[in-house]
N, C-alpha and C positions, 0 to 999 in steps of 0.2 A: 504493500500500500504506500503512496505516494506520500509527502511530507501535509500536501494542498489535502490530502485524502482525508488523513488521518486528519490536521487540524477539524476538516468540517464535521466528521463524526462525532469527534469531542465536541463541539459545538452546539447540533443536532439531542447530543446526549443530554448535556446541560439546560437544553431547552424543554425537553423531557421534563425533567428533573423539577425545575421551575412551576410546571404545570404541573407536577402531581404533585409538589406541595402549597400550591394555589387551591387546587381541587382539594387535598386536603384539609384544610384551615377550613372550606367553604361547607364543605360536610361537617364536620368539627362543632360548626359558629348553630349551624342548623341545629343540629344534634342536642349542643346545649339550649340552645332556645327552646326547643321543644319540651327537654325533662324540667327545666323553669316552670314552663306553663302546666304542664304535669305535676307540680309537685315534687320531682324526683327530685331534692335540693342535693343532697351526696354525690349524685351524678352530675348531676348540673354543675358543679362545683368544679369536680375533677374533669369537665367536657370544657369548659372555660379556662383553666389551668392550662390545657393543653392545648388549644388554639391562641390562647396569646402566647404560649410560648412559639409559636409559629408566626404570628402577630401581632407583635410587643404594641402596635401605635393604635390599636382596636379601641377607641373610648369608649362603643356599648358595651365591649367584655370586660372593663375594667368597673364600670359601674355596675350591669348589672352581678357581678363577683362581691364588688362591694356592698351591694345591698340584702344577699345571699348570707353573708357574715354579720350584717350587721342584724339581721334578722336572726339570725343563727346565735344570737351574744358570741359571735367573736370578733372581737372588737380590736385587736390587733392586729388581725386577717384583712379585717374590714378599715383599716386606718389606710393598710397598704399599700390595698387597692384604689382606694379614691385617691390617696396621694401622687396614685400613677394617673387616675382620670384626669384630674385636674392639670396637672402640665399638659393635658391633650387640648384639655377644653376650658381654658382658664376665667372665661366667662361664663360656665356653667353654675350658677346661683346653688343649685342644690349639690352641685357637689363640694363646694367647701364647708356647706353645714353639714352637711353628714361627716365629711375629716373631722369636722369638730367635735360633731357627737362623739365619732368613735374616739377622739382623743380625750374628752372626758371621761369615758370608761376608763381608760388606762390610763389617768390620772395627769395628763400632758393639759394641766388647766391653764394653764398662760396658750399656748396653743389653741385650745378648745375655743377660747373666747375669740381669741385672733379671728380662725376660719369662720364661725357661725358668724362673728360680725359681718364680714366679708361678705359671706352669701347673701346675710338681708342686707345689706347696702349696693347688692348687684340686684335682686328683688326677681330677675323676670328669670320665670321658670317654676316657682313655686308655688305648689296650692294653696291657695288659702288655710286649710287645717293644717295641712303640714306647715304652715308658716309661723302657727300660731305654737306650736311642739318646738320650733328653733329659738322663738321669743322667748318661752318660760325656761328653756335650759341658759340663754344668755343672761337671763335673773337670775338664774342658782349661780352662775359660774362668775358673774361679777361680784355676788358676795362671797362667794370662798376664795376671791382674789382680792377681797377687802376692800370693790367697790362698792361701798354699801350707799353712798349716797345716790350714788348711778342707779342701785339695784332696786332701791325702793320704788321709784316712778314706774319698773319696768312690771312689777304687782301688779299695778293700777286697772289694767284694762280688764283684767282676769276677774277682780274684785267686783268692778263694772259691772261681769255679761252674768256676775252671779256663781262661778266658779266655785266651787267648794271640796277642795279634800285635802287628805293631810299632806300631801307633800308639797302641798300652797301655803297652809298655815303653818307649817316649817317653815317653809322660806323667808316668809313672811317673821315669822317671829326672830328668827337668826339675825337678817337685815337689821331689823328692831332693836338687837342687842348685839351687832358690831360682832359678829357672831363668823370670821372667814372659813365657815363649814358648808357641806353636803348634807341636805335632812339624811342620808345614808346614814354621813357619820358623826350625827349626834350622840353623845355618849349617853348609857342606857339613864345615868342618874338624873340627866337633864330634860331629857325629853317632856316629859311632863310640864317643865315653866316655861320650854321654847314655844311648846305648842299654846299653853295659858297665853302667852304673849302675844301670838301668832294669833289668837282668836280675837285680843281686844282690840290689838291694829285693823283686822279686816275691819272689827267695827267701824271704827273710825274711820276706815278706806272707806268703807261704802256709804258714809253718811248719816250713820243712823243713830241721830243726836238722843233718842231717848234709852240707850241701850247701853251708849258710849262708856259716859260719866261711872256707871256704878260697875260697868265691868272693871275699869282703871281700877276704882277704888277694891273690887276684889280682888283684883290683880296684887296691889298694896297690901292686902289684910291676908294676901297667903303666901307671899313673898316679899317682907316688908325689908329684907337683907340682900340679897339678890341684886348684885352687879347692873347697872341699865337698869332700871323697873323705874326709877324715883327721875333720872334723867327723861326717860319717855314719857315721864308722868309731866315733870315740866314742860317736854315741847307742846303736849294734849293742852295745858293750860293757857301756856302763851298765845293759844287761839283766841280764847274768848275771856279770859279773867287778868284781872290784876299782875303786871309784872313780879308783885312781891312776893306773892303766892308760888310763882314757878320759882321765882328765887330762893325760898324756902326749899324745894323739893331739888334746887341744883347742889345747895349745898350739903344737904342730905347724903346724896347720891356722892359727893368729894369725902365725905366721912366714909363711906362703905368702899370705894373706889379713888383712891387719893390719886392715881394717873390719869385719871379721865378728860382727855382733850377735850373732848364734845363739851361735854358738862364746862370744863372751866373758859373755854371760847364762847359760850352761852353768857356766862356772867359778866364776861367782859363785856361782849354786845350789850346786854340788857345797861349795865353800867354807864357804856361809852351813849347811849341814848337820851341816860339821866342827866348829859352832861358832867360825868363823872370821866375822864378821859385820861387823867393823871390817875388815879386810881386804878381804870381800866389798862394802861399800858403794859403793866408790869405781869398782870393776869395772863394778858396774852402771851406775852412773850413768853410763858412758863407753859401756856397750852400749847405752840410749837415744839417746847422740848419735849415735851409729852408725848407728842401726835405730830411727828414731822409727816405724816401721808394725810393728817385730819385737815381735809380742802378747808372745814369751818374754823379752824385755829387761824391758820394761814391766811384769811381773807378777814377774818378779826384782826389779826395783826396787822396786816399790810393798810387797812382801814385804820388805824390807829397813828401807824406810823406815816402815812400821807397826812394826815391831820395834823399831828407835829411837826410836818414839814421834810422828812425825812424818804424824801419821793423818793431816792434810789431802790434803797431795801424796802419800800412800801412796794413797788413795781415789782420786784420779786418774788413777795410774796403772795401778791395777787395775781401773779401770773401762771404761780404753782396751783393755786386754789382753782385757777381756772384750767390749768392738766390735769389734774386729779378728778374735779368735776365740771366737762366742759357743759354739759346740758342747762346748769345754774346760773336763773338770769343775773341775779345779784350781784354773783363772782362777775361777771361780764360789765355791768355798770358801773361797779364798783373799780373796776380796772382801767374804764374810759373815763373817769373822775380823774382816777392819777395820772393817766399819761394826757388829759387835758390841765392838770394843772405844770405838768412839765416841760408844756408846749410842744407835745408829740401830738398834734391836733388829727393827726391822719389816720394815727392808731387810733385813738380815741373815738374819730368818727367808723371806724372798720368795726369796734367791738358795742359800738353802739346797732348798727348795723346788726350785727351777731345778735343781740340780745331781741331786737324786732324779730330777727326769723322764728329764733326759738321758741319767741313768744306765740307767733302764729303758727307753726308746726304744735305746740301743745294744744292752740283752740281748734285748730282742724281737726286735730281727730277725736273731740269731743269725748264723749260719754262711754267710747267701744268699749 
């Protein structure tokens, strides 16, 4: 056989070759599809395994594998998979909330929160129900990441449509009490007050002003020790009563809890109101060492400290209050105050700006 020969054979061969493993993948991709729909999920599994190893760039076999596992609780299977989808399809909404989910199983929470963000801020793709399954895991996973001032508004809606069970009023309660857990893993001796807690705030979430009042107060009369209780109890009051009153129940709560940011950037605020500002400066600046991640020390403070004239580290720390919690119009206003008084008039009007969307992003979506 000639040298011309021989190459076109090998050639010939190779084209072969080509096609039966074309044909194969396509059989393969069938085959799995088929025990999917069948139910056969073990087969299906291993039918998918084995066509993407023939075609690694396959985005329906890496999702539907991912969602095989994640259905299946295996959630590492399932992490690995979508983490292949999405480099495919990187605009695909629902595949980086489910990387999420399944990074929340295996405990990748900084992670977790990343991709779910991700997915609902890409938005198109996702069902409605399922949409709403991405939102209440992004409230559990902001509090066990210690965003609790984030986490609470993220309740709301759920409170709203009438929602009710325990893995809500965990949540809820945890947020409540600065609490960076999983209703999973609350420990068994606590459960009990998370959830007491967890029941008095929905009150309060949902409005139901004759109900509110004497739940707090039982709340109080069975838990009158309890870390958080006398703090919650203050914010519940600064709605509708007497600053003094809550101020009563801040300091309370500093006897039983003597690091408590929240509570002692509370009394500064309530103080620096009364015109008490020299008084109030020194409180805060002790609720920063406290709670250097507490956005409400840091924006007490930085309010204190622009008042005294002290724009630099005033901007700073209202600038953290406002990374910590960008949603809060306050932090926002309060920020375009200092960089208006330091004649950063451009930032100033951008965060005044900010504070109008948030505001009409809150009224838009109304009552849901």
């Amino acid at each position: 056989m000639t040298f011309l020969a021989r190459v076109f054979v090998s050639a010939m061969a190779l084209s072969g070759a080509s096609d039966a493993s074309a044909a194969t993948f396509e059989q393969l991709a069938a085959q799995a599809n088929r025990a999917r729909e069948a139910d056969k999920i073990p087969q299906a599994i291993q039918l998918y395994k084995e066509a993407l190893q023939l075609k690694p760039a396959w985005p329906d076999g890496w999702w539907y594998l991912g969602t095989l596992f994640y259905d299946g609780d295996q959630y590492e299977s399932g992490r690995k998979a979508f983490a292949e989808f999405v480099k495919l399809e990187a605009k695909a909404a629902p595949g980086w909330a489910f990387l999420g989910l399944c990074e929340s199983e295996t405990g990748d929470y900084a992670h977790a929160l990343e991709h779910i963000r991700r997915g609902l801020e890409i938005g198109a793709g996702i069902e409605p129900a399922t949409e709403q399954v991405f939102r209440f895991h992004e409230a559990l996973l902001l509090t066990r990441t210690g965003l609790f001032d984030q986490a609470s508004p993220r309740f709301m809606p759920f409170v709203r449509r009438g929602v009710h069970d325990p893995t809500l009023i965990a949540g809820i309660g945890l947020t409540s009490l600065n609490e960076p857990l999983l209703p999973k893993e609350i420990p068994a001796e606590r459960r009990e007050l998370i959830a007491a807690v967890g029941e008095t705030v929905y009150l309060w979430m949902s409005a139901d002003t004759t109900k509110t009042g004497p739940a707090f107060q039982a709340l109080l009369d069975r838990y009158p020790t309890a870390p958080g209780v006398h703090y919650l109890y203050a914010t519940y009051l600064l709605s509708f009563r007497p600053a003094e009153e809550a101020l009563a129940e801040l300091k309370r709560e500093l006897e039983l809890n003597p690091h408590s940011a929240d509570a002692r950037a509370m009394i500064a605020l309530i103080a620096m109101r009364a015109g008490s500002e020299s008084a109030a400066l020194p409180i805060a600046r002790q609720a920063v060492q406290d709670g250097p991640t507490c956005p409400m020390a840091q924006y007490a403070y930085g309010l204190l400290l622009a008042s005294s004239g002290d724009l630099r580290q005033a901007i700073e720390h209202l600038e953290t209050a406002e990374r910590l919690d960008p949603a809060n119009v306050e932090y926002h206003m309060g920020l375009a105050g200092a960089y208006s008084k330091a004649g950063r008039h451009e930032d100033a009007r951008r965060e005044r700006r900010t504070s109008i969307a948030i505001a009409k992003e809150s009224d838009s979506r109304g009552p849901s």
